[in-house]
Each structure stands twice: as structure tokens, then as C-alpha cells.
C-alpha positions in Angstrom: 95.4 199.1 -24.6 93.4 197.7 -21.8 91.4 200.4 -19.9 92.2 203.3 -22.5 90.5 202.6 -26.0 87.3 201.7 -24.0 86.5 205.2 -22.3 87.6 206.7 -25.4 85.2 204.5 -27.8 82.2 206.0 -25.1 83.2 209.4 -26.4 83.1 208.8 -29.9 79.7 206.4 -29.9 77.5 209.2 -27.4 79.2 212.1 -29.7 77.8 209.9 -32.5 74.1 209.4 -30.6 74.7 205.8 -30.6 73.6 203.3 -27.5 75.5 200.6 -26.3 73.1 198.2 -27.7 73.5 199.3 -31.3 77.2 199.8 -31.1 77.8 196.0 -29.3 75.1 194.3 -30.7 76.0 190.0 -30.7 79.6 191.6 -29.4 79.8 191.9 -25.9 77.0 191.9 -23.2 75.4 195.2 -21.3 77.8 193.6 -18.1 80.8 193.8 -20.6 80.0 196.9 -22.5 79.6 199.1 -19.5 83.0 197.6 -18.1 85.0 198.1 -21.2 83.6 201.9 -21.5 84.5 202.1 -17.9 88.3 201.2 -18.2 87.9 197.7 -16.6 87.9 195.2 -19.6 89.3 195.0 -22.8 88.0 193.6 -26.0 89.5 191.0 -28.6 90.9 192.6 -31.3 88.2 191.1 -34.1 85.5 192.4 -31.6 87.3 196.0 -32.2 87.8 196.2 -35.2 84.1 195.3 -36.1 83.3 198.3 -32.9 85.4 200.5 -35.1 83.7 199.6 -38.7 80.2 200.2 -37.2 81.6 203.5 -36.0 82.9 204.0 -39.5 86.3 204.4 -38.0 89.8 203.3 -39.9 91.9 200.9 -37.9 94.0 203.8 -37.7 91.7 205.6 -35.7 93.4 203.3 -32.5 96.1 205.8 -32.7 94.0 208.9 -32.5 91.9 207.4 -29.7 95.5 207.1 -27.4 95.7 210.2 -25.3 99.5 210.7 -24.9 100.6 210.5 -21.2 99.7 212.6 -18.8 102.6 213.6 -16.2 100.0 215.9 -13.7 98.6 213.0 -11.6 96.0 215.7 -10.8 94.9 215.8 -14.4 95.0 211.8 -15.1 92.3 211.8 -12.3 90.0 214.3 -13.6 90.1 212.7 -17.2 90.0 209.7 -15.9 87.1 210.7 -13.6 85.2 212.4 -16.7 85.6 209.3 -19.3 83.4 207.2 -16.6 81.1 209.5 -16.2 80.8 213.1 -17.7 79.1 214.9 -15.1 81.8 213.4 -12.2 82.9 215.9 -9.7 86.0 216.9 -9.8 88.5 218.2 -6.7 89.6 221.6 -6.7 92.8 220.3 -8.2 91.4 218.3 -10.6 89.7 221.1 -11.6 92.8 223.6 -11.8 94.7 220.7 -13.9 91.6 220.3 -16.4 91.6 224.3 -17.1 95.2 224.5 -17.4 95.4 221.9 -20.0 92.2 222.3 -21.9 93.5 226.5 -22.2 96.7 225.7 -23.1 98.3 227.4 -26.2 100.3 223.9 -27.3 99.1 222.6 -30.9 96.7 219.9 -30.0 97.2 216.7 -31.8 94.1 214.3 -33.0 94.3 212.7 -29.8 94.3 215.9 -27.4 91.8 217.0 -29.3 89.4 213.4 -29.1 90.4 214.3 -25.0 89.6 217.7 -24.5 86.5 218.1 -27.0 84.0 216.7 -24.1 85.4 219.0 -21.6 84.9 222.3 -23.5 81.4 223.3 -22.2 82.4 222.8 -18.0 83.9 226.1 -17.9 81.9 229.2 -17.7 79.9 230.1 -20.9 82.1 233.0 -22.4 85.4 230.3 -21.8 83.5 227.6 -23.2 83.0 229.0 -26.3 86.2 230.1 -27.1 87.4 227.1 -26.2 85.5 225.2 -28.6 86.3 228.1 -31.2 90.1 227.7 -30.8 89.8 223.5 -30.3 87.8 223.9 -33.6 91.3 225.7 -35.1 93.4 223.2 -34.0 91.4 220.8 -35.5 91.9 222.2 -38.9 95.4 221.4 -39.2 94.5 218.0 -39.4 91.9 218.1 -42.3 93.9 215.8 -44.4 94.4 212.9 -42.0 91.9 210.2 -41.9 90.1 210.3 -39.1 89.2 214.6 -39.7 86.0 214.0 -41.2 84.7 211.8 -38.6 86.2 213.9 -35.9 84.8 217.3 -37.4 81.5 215.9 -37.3 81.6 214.7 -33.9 82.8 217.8 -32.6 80.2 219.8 -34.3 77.4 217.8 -33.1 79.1 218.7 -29.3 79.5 222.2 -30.1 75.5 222.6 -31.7 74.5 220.8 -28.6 76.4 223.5 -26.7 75.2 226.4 -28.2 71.3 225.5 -28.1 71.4 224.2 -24.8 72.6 228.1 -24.0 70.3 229.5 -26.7 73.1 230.7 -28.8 71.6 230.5 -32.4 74.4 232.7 -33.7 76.9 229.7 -32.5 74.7 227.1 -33.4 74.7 228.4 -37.3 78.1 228.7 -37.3 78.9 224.9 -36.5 75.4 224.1 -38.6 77.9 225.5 -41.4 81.2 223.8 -41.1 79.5 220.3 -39.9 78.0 220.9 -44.2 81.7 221.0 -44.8 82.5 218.0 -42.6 80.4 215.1 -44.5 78.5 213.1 -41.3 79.9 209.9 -41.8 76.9 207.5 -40.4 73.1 207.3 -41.4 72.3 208.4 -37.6 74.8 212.0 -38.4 72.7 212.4 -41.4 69.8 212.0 -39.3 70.9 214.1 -36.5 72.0 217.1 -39.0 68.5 217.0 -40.9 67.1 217.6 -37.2 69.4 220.4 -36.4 68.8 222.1 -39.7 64.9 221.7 -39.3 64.9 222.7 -35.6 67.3 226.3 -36.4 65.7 227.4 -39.1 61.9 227.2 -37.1 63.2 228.5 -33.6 62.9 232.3 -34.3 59.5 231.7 -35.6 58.6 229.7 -32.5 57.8 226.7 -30.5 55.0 225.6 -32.8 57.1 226.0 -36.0 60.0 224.2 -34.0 57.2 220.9 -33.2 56.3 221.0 -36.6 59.3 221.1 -38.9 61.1 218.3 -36.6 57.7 215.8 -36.6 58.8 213.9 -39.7 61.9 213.7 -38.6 60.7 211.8 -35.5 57.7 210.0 -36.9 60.1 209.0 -39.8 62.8 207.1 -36.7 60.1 205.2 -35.2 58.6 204.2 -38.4 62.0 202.5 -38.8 62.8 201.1 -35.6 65.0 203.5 -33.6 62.8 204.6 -31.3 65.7 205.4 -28.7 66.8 207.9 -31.2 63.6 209.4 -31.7 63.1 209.6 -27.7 66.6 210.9 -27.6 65.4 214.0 -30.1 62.2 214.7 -28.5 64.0 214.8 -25.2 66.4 217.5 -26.7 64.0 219.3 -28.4 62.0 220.2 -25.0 65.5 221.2 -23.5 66.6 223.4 -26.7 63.2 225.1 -26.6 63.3 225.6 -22.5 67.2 227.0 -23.0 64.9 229.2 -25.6 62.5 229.9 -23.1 59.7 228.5 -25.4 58.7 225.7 -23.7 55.5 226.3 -21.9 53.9 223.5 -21.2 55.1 219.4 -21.4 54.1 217.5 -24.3 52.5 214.0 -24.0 55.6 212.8 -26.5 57.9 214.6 -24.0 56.9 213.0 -20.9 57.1 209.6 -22.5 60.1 209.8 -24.0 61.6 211.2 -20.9 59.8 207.9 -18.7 61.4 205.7 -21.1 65.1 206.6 -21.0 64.6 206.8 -17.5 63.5 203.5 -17.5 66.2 202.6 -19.9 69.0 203.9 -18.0 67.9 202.9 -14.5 68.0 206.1 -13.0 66.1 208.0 -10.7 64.4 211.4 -11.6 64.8 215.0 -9.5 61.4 216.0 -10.7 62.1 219.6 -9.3 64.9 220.1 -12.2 62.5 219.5 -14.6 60.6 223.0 -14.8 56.5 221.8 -15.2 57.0 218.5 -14.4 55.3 217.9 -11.7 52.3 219.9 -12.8 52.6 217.8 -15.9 52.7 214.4 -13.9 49.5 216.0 -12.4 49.9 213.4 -9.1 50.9 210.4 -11.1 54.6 208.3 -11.6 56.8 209.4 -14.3 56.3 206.0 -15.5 52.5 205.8 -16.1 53.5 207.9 -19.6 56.1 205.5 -21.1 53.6 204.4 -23.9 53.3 207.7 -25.1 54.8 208.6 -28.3 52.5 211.2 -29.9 
């Protein structure tokens, strides 16, 4: 089990918006959480199984989150690659042996599908979103095993996240739809779906409409306590409304929520990726702005 349920777990808690720090909380240290997601340690089976219940996973999941051998070394080292780190650059091969299996026309069990669901939006935009239209097909084979409900939900959160980052509001209502047929199975999914709901129904009237039927929704997260969530919507709202092209100008609640996961993750930022940053920063460091919350 060592160096395979950990990168798999990473999956499931980002897919679920949770941080390493909620997830392992009085389990394992950030030195031994960031290992075990990486491959490198295990965990004691208690420890899991408490991992698993704040996920609320079966113990049967373990099965689910095994990825049946891969034969193509080529392919091992992409997904092996992509489970450290999503955005990992892949070789030409690696590349070629990711396409071929993602594409292929085999029925995908619960565990191919736990595999290839973070991969579906690396391909070009017309390929990704078939490929998360046919994944989503496979899926429903499986609706009366355990784990669906939990995997639907995941994968819909993925494939909204998808379609508004590419400004796709057709897409995005689509998996809006079968996500309400896919019960979220933790407070922070219920959270998360309230926010999508809010945030497509106000986009065609705007970007005002769009700050103003998510506020509550953020307010409401900070009032209890998860602030990282609450930094983590306002950071997706800005992106959702640039892929929208109705971002115009950076928002005081935008530049500190975007100074505080910085801060959080201990990583640097390419201010030129960041359309109206600088003019934003107006000369100062990201930083100055991480108390700002409204």
C-alpha cells in the first residue's frame, strides 16, 4: 500500500477542497502529510481509516483508490509524475502514453476512473470535454457501488471547474445538474455546490450580480472559521469571471486572498500571469494586502 493510497488520497481531499491541515489534523505532521501524498510514507492503518471517515469514504474505498498495474513504463511515469504534482511536465512519451490511455475505449473501472478524472482537462479543449463526457458514462455503470456518490460528486466539482475556467456555461449547467443527482457527501460539497449554483445563475447578468449572489456565501465561511475556503472561492471567482472576460479590475478581497495562499503555500508569484496585477499592486509586495478580506 505504501506509496499508492497516498497520492491517490491527494486526489480525492483537493477534488473535495480540503487542505492538508483539515484532512490530518492531530494525525500526521505538514513533514508527513506532504510525504505520504507524495508516495514516500505510509500511514498506520487506524490513522487511515480515521483519513477515510473525515473524507466520508467506506473502508472499501481502499480498493477503488488502487490503480490496477500499469505495464507502459511510459505511462507509470506520467501518472506517477501527475499524482506529485498536477501541473508536472511530462516527456513526449509520457505524454503519448497518457492520451492513449485516458482515450481508450476499454470500460473503465472505479479505479481507472479515480486515475484518469484529474487528467481529463490536459488535452486540448474540444478532447477534454469529451473526455470528461465519456469518463462521466463510464462512471454510470457503477451507480450502485458504494463509493459512486462520493466519486460523482468529486468528478463534477472537476468537470464545473473545467468548464468555467473555459467559460463554458452550457457545460457547467450540465454537471450543475447531475452533481443535484449525485448528493455532495461533506458540509464543504454542500458549500461548494451552493457557490456554483449562486455564481451560474448571476454570470450572464454580470460581474456585479456574480460579487453579489456569492458574498454570503463567503462572508458566511469566515464567519465560521474556514477562511482558507473562503480565500480559496474568492480566488476562483476572479479566475471564473477573467475566463468570462468580466473581470476588469482586482478587488481588495482578491488580492488578499491571493497574498494569503501564496503565503500559505510558499510559493512565489509570476505577477505577469496575473492580468492587472501589477497595476493593482500599484508598486507595493503582494504581501502588503494579506489582511484584506473585504
Amino acid at each position: 500500500m505504501a506509496g499508492k493510497i497516498g497520492p491517490y488520497l491527494r486526489r480525492l481531499r483537493l477534488n473535495q477542497g480540503l487542505t492538508q491541515r483539515e484532512l490530518y489534523h492531530e494525525l500526521l505532521s505538514e513533514r508527513q502529510a506532504i510525504r505520504f501524498e507524495a508516495g514516500r510514507n505510509d500511514i498506520q492503518a487506524e490513522r487511515l481509516f480515521t483519513v477515510l471517515a473525515r473524507m466520508a469514504l467506506p473502508i472499501t474505498a481502499l480498493t477503488t483508490l488502487m490503480p490496477a498495474p500499469n505495464r507502459n513504463p511510459a505511462l507509470q511515469s506520467g501518472l506517477t509524475k501527475l499524482s506529485q504534482w498536477p501541473d508536472a511536465t511530462l516527456t513526449p512519451e509520457e505524454n503519448r502514453a497518457l492520451t492513449t490511455y485516458v482515450t481508450g475505449q476499454s470500460p473503465l473501472t472505479l479505479a481507472d476512473i479515480q486515475t484518469v478524472t484529474p487528467l481529463l482537462g490536459r488535452f486540448d479543449d474540444a478532447l477534454s470535454k469529451r473526455l470528461y463526457q465519456s469518463t462521466w458514462r463510464h462512471l454510470q455503470a457503477h451507480q450502485t457501488e458504494t463509493e459512486y456518490s462520493s466519486l460523482a460528486s468529486s468528478f463534477c466539482i472537476g468537470a464545473l471547474y473545467y468548464a468555467l475556467f473555459h467559460a463554458d456555461l452550457a457545460m457547467a449547467q450540465v454537471y450543475l445538474e447531475r452533481w443535484r443527482n449525485a448528493a455532495p457527501q461533506t458540509i464543504e460539497q454542500q458549500i461548494q455546490r451552493n457557490f456554483f449554483t449562486a455564481l451560474i445563475q448571476a454570470l450572464p447578468a454580470g460581474a456585479a450580480a456574480s460579487y453579489q449572489a456569492t458574498a454570503q456565501i463567503i462572508h458566511g465561511l469566515r464567519a465560521i472559521g474556514l477562511a482558507v475556503m473562503a480565500d480559496a472561492l474568492v480566488d476562483n471567482r476572479r479566475h471564473i469571471l477573467s475566463a468570462f472576460g468580466l473581470h476588469l479590475a482586482w478587488r481588495r478581497d482578491e488580492l488578499g486572498a491571493l497574498a494569503r495562499s501564496t503565503e500559505r503555500h510558499q510559493a512565489a508569484v509570476a505577477i505577469a500571469n496575473y492580468p492587472g496585477l501589477a497595476a493593482a499592486l500599484s508598486g507595493q509586495p503582494l504581501a502588503a494586502f494579506r489582511t484584506m478580506i473585504e
